[in-house]
C-alpha positions, 0 to 999 in steps of 0.5 A: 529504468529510464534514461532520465535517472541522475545521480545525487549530483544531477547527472544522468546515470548510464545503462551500468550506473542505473543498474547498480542503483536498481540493484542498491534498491532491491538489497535494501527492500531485501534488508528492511524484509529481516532487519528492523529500518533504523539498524539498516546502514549504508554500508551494508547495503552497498555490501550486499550489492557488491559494491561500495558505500561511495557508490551507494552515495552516487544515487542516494543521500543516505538511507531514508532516501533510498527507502523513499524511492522504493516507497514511491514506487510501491505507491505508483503500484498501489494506485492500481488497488483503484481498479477494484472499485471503480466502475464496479457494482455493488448490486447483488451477487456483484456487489458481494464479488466486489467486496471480496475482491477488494479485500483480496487485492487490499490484503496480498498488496499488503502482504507483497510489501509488507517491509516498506509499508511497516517503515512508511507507517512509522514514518507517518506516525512520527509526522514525516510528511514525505511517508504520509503522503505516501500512505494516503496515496496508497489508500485514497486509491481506493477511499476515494472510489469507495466514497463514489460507490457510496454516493452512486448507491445513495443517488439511487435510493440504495443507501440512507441521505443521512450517510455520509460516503467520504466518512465510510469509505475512510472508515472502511479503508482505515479498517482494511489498512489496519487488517492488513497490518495485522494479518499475522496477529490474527493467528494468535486470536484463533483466526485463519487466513481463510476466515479472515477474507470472507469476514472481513468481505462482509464488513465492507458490503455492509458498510458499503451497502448497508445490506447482507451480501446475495451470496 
């Protein structure tokens, strides 16, 4: 935490008042782990962290905003999912490699913050503004060097003139997003962890490079 943290009256919190802020944020990504986002209440929050709802009030106007500031700060995070795409090749073994990276990394950030991204997809789909731009911050981290991956191999012959690479790499990354999602449902279909990923690898390559990976 930063000096320049400020209470909902836009004071600058200390050493204390930021760690109890903090401390209110890790409770509340706690609760929202085992109780559905709408049953959350101030004081049960401030309960848990040991302290009250008035100081819960100091930091945060209500509870949405304090499932904000996690959700952003999850999203400054996810911008990190970039490095499993950029700069990296999708040519032969390589390119099998980097699809089944990505599709590691997409799936354990997913299953990392599972609790938060359930509220801030229901908060997108319900047209809040404020969880959409979160979401797509998460997933353009990825679309939009999936779509330069794309248009590289394009540029190269690699890849049909005729395909579009923002309209794959959205499909691609909607397709991870909703996988993620569902991981645990997957079980009731039979499907093992451990079969997922490789499968799911292999619908990235081929929509990627539009060829079987060399294994």
């Amino acid at each position: 935490m930063t000096g320049q943290v400020r209470t909902v009256d836009g004071r600058v919190a200390g050493r204390r008042g930021q760690a109890t802020r903090q401390k209110l944020l890790e409770c509340l990504g706690e609760m929202l782990s085992s109780s559905p986002y709408r049953d959350v209440k101030v004081i049960d929050v401030a309960r848990k962290a040991g302290t009250s709802p008035a100081t819960f009030y100091q930091y945060f106007p209500d509870v949405e905003g304090a499932v904000l500031e996690i959700a952003e700060q999850m999203a400054t995070e996810g911008a990190g999912l970039t490095d499993l795409v950029a700069d990296r090749s999708w040519v032969g073994k390589a390119g099998w490699a980097t699809a089944q990276e990505l599709v590691d990394g997409f799936l354990e950030f997913w299953r990392k913050n599972d609790a938060i991204l359930r509220v801030v997809d229901l908060g997108a789909a319900e047209g809040d503004k404020r969880f959409y731009k979160i979401r797509m911050k998460i997933l353009n981290s990825v679309n939009n060097s999936l779509a330069e991956a794309v248009k590289e191999l394009q540029d190269k012959g690699k890849v049909d003139k005729d395909v579009s690479p923002a309209a794959v790499a959205g499909s691609l990354v909607a397709m991870l997003a909703a996988v993620a999602s569902h991981q645990k449902g997957f079980q009731t279909w039979g499907v093992k962890q451990a079969e997922l990923k490789p499968n799911l690898a292999l619908l990235v390559h081929l929509g990627v490079t539009g060829k079987k990976p060399t294994k």
